[in-house]
N, C-alpha and C positions, 0 to 999 in steps of 0.2 A: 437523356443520355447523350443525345449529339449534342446541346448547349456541354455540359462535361467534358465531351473529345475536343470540343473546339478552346475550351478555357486550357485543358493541359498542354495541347498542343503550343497556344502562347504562351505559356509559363516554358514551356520546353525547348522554344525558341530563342528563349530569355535566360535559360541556364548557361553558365560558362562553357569550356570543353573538362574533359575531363581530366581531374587531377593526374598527376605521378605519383608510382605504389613510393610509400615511402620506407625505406630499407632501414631497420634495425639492428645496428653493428652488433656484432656476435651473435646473433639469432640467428639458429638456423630454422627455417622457415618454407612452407608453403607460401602461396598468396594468402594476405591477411584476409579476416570476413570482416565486413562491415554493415556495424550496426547503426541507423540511425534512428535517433531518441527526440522525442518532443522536449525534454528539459533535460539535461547533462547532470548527474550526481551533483547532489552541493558538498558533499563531503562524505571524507570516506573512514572517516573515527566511528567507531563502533558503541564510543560513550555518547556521541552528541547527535548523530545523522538519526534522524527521523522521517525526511521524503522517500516515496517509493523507490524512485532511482537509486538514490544511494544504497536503501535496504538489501535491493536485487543486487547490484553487484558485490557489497558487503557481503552476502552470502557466499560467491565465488571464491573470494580474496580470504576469506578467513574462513574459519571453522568454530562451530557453538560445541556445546557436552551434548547436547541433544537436540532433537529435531521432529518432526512430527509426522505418523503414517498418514496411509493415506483416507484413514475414521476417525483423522485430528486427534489421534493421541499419541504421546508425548514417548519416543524412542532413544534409542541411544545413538550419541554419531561419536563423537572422540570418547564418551566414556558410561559406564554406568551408575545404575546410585543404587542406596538403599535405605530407607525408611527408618533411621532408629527408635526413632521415635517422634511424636508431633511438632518435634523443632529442631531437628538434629536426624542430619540428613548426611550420608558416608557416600563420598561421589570417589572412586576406581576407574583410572584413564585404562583407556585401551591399548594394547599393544599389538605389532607395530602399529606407530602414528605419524602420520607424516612429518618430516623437518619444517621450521620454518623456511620461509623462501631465501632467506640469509644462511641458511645452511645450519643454524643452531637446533638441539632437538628442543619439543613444547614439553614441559615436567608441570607437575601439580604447582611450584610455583608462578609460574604465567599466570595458572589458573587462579592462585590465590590476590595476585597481582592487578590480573584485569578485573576482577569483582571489586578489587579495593579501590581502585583507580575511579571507577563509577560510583561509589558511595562519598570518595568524597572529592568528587570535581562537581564546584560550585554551581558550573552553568549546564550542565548533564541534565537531558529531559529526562532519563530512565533512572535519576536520582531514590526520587522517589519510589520506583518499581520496587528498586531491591533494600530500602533503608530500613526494613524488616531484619538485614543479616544483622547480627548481635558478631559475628567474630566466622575469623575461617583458618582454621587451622589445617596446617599442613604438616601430612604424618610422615611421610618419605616421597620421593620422586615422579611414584604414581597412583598416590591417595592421599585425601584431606577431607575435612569434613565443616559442613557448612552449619552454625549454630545460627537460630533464629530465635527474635526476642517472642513471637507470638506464631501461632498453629498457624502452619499455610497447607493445605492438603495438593495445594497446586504449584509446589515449590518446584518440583521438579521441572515443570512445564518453562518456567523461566528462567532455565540454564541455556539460555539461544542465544548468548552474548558473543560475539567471535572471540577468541582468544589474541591474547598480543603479547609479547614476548616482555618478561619480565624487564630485563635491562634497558631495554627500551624505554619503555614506561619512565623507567627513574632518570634516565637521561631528556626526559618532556621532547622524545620525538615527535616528528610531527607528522604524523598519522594520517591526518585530515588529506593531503597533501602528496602522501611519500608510505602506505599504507605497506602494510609487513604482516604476513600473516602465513597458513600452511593450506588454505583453499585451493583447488583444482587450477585458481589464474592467479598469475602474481603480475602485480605491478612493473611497468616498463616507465613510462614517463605520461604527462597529465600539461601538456601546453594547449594546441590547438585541440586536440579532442583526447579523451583517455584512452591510452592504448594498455590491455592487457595482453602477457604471454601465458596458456597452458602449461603446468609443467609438463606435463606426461608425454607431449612433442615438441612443443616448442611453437605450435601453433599461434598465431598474433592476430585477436582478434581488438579491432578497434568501436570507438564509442563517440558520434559524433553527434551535436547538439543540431536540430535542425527543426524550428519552431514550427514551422507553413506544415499542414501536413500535406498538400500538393504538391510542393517542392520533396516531401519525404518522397510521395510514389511516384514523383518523377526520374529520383535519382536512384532507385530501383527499377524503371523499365529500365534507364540508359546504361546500367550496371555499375553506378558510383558507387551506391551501396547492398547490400544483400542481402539484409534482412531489417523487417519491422514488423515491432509486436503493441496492438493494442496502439489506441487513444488516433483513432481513423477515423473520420464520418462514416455513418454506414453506407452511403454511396460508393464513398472512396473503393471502400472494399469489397460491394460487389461488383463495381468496374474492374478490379484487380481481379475478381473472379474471370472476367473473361477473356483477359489475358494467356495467352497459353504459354509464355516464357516464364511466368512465376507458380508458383506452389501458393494455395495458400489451407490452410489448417485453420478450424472453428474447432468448439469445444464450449460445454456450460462450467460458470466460475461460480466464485464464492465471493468475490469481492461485493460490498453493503454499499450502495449509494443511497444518500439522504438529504431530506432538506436538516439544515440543525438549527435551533431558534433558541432566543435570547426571554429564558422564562423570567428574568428582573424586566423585561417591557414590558408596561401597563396594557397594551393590546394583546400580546403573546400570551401573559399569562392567565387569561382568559381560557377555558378549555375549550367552550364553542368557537373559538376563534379557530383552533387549533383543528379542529374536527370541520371549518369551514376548508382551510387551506388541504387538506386532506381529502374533501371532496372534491376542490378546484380544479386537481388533479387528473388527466390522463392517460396513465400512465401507460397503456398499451400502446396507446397512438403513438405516444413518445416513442417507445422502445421498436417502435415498427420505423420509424422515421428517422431515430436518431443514433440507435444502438447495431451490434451486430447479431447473427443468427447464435442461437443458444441462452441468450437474455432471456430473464422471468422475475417475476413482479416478485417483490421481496414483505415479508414481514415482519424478521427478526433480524438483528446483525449479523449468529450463526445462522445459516442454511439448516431447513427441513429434516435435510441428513446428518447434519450433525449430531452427537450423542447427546448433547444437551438442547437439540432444536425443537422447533415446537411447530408441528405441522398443520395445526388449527387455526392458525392465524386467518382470518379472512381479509383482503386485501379491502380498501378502503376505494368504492367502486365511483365512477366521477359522474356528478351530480349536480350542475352548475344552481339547478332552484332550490337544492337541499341548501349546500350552504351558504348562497343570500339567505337564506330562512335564517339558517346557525347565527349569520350578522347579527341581525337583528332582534333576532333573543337575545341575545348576548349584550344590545345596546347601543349599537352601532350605528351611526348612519351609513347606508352605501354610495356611494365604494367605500371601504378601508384605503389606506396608502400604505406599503409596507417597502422597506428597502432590502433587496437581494444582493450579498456579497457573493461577486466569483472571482476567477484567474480569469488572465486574458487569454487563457488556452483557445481555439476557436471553435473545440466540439463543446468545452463546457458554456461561453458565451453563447452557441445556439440551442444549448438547454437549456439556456435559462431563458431566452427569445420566445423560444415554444411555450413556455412555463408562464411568462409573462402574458402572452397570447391567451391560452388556456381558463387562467385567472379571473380575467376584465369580467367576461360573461356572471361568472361567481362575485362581483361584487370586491373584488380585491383589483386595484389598481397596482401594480408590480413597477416600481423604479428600479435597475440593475446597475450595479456597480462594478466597475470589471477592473481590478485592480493586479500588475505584479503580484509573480508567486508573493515573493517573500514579505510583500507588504500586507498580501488578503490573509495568509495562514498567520502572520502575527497577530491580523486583529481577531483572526480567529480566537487566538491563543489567548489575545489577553480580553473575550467578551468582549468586543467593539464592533458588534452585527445586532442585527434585528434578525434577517436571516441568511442563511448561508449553504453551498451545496457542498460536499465533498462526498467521498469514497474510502471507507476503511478497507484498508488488503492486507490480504495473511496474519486474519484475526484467529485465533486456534483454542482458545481457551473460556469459559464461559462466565470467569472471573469478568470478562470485562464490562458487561453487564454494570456491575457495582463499580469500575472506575468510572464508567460513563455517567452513571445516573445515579449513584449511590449520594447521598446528601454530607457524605466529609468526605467528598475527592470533588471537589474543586479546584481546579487549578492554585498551586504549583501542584496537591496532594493527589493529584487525578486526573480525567480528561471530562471532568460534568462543566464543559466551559460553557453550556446553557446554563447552569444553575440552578438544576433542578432540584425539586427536594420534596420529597413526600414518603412520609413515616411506614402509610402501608406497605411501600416498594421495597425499604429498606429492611424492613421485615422478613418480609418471603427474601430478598437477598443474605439476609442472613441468616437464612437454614438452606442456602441453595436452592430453591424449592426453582428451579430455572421455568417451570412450566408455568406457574403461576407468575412468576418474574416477568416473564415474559408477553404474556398475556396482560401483564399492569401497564407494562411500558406500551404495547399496543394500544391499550384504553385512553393512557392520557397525554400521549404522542408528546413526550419532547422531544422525540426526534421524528421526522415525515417520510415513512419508508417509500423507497421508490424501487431499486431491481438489483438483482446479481448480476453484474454487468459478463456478460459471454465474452470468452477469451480468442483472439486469433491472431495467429504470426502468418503474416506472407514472407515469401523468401526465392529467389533465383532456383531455376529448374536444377543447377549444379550443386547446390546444400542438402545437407541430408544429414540423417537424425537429428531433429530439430520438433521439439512437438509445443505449441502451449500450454501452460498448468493451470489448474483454476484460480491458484492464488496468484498469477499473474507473474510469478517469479523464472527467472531464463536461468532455472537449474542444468538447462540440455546445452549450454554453451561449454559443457565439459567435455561435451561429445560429438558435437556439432563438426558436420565434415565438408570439404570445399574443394572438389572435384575440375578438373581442368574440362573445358567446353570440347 
C-alpha cells in the first residue's frame, strides 16, 4: 500500500491544474457531474453500437417497448404487447409517453420505422437478431402489430431497441453522432467528451474518456471528476476505500466473463485440451487478486438465479498435474504454445499476465496479444483467435445459449464466433431444455467459465443516489444528485 500512495502521489504531481466548469448556453444548470470512463462510447445508433459504453448510455438517451425486472423478465417501459398468436404479436404504446428531445411526440410509426431501419441497414450487427419480422403493420398512432415468419416465444424480450424518430430516419440522420431520442438524458454536444443534459432539470452531466485507471482516481481525489464505475484494479479500489472524501458502493453482478476459443484449431478442438486449460486455471486467486468484493466463480453465462440458470454447475477446480495429464492423453507434447487475444485495457492485460502465470505449471505456455479495442473485437468477430477473454453484460434472456453455440449462428447469423458445433447441444437447445443445455455447454467447454464480475461505483462525498446494478448499466444517472460542498 505505501509503494501505491507513493506511485499516485507522482502521477498526481504530474496532473495539470484543474480544468474550467465549462458553461452550456441556455442550460440552466447545477454544477455538471463528471463521469470518467475507461473507453468513451463509439457510437450512439442504436442499429449499429454493440460496446458496453455505448449500450449504457443508449439506454439513457432513448427508450426501448420493454425492459427487464429485476428475475430478468421481460416488462413493459414505452408499451405493452400481447401474444396472438405464435408469430403475431400486438405491441400497445403507453400513454402518456414522453416527447422526443426535439419536442415531436413517439407514435407507433417511429416504432414501425426503427425496426425497419435495422432489418434492412446492411452493416447492423442486430440484423440478424430481428430478420425473423416477416412485416410490421401499423394500426393507428398507438398500436401495431409485429408479424414473424417463424415462432419465437421470446419475441417479446427483444423489443429493447431505443426508439428513433420516424423522420429522422428517412432524412439518414446522423445518430451515431447527434443521437435524438425521449430517454431521461438528451444529447448536448460530443467534441472533447460527451456531454449529456437531464430533461427533468436540466442537469449536465458529462462523459469523459480517460484510459490510465490511476489517472481516473486521481482525478476523483482531486475532484476533476465525480464518479467512476467499474473496470478498477482491485487495489485501486480498496485504496479508494480508505479514502474518507469518496463513497464507494459494492454490489454482486451478473456480467459472464470467459476465455472464448477457436474450435476450427487443430489444438482447441481437442476436448482434453479444453478441459486442460480449464484446469490451468485459478480462478479464486484471480478474483482475490484481480477482481472487486462480491465477484464469484461462474458457470453459466445466466447466473444461478436466473429463471433459466442452472445451479449445479460445479466450477472446474485448478489442477496444474491434472491437466499436464489431459496434455498428454490428448497427444501432446508439453508445453502446448497457445495465443491469448486481449485489449490493451490494463486490468484486462493483468488478467491475462496472471493467467499466463497460472498456465506454465499446467503445461500450457501462454503468448498474450494485447491489441486496440477496435482491432482485438474484430478479430474476435471475424474468428481470428486461438483464444480470447471478454465479458458478456446485460445478457437477459436464455435464447442466447443458441446464438452463442447453437451450430447455424455463426457469424454474420449469430455470436458462435468459436464455431462450435455439436448435434447433441443443438438438440436440448431446441426444446429449450436450458438445464441440460447447459450442463452440455459445461461438459465440452467452448467457452472457459471464469466469474460474475462484482459491480462498484465510487463517487465524491457530495453525490447521492447513485447505486451500481449488477448488469453494470448507470440507470441511476437519472437521479443522480450533486450537492454543493
Amino acid at each position: 500500500m505505501k509503494l501505491l500512495n507513493f506511485l499516485l502521489l507522482i502521477c498526481l504531481l504530474q496532473l495539470g491544474a484543474c480544468g474550467r466548469e465549462h458553461q452550456y448556453e441556455g442550460v440552466h444548470q447545477s454544477a455538471p457531474i463528471h463521469f470518467a470512463l475507461s473507453q468513451a462510447p463509439l457510437s450512439l445508433d442504436p442499429r449499429v453500437a454493440t460496446d458496453a459504453a455505448s449500450e449504457r448510455v443508449m439506454r439513457l438517451i432513448y427508450q426501448p417497448l420493454v425492459d427487464f425486472d429485476e428475475n430478468f423478465k421481460p416488462t413493459p417501459k414505452l408499451a405493452d404487447w400481447k401474444t396472438v398468436n405464435t408469430t403475431e404479436y400486438l405491441v400497445s404504446l403507453r400513454s402518456p409517453r414522453p416527447l422526443f428531445h426535439n419536442q415531436q411526440p413517439l407514435n407507433a410509426e417511429d416504432v414501425k420505422a426503427t425496426y425497419d431501419a435495422i432489418v434492412q441497414l446492411a452493416n447492423s450487427p442486430l440484423s440478424a437478431e430481428y430478420a425473423n419480422i416477416q412485416k410490421i403493420t401499423v394500426h393507428d398512432t398507438d398500436h401495431l402489430t409485429f408479424y414473424l415468419k417463424q415462432p419465437d416465444p421470446y419475441f417479446a424480450a427483444k423489443l429493447i431497441i431505443g426508439i428513433m424518430p420516424k423522420h429522422l430516419l428517412a432524412q439518414q440522420h446522423d445518430f451515431a453522432h447527434h443521437p435524438i431520442g425521449n430517454g431521461p438524458l438528451a444529447f448536448v454536444e460530443k467534441e472533447a467528451k460527451l456531454v449529456l443534459r437531464r430533461v427533468s432539470d436540466g442537469q449536465i452531466i458529462t462523459f469523459s474518456e480517460v484510459k490510465d485507471p490511476t489517472v481516473r482516481v486521481l482525478k476523483l481525489l482531486r475532484g476533476e471528476t465525480d464518479l467512476l464505475q467499474g473496470e478498477l484494479p482491485a487495489e485501486l479500489v480498496k485504496y479508494l476505500q480508505t479514502k474518507p472524501e469518496v463513497t464507494v458502493k459494492t454490489s454482486p453482478g451478473v456480467n459472464y466473463s470467459y476465455l472464448g476459443l477457436n474450435m476450427q484449431d487443430p489444438v482447441l478442438s481437442n476436448l482434453k485440451v479444453r478441459q486442460a486449460i480449464a484446469h490451468a486455471i485459478d480462478r479464486q486467486t484471480l478474483i482475490h487478486k484481480v477482481m472487486v468484493d462480491h465477484t464469484r466463480i461462474a458457470g453459466a453465462i445466466l447466473p444461478p438465479e436466473h429463471y433459466a440458470g442452472n445451479a449445479d454447475l460445479n466450477a472446474y477446480d485448478y489442477n496444474p498435474a491434472l491437466a499436464k495429464r489431459l496434455l498428454t492423453e490428448a497427444g501432446f507434447n508439453v508445453p502446448i504454445k497457445l495465443i491469448y487475444k486481449t485489449s490493451t485495457d490494463a486490468q484486462r492485460v493483468r488478467i491475462a499476465t496472471i493467467l499466463q502465470a497460472q498456465m506454465r505449471p499446467a503445461g500450457i505456455e501462454l503468448e498474450i496479444r494485447s491489441l486496440d479495442w477496435g482491432t482485438f473485437f474484430e478479430d474476435v468477430k471475424q474468428g481470428n483467435f486461438q483464444l480470447f477473454g471478454l465479458t458478456w453484460v446485460g445478457i437477459k434472456t436464455p435464447e442466447i445459449y443458441t446464438k452463442v453455440f447453437g451450430s447455424h449462428h455463426f457469424p454474420p447469423n449469430g455470436f458462435n464466433r468459436g464455431r462450435f458445433s455439436d448435434a447433441t447441444l443443438d438438440g436440448l437447445l431446441a426444446k429449450e431444455d436450458w438445464q441440460a443445455a447447459t450442463s452440455r455447454i459445461h461438459e465440452q467447454l467452448p467457452y472457459i467459465p471464469l466469474w460474475y464480475e462484482g459491480q462498484f461505483a465510487v463517487f465524491n462525498k457530495n453525490i447521492t443516489n447513485y447505486s451500481p446494478k449488477p448488469d453494470g448499466n448507470w440507470d441511476d444517472l437519472a437521479t443522480i444528485r450533486k450537492y454543493a460542498h
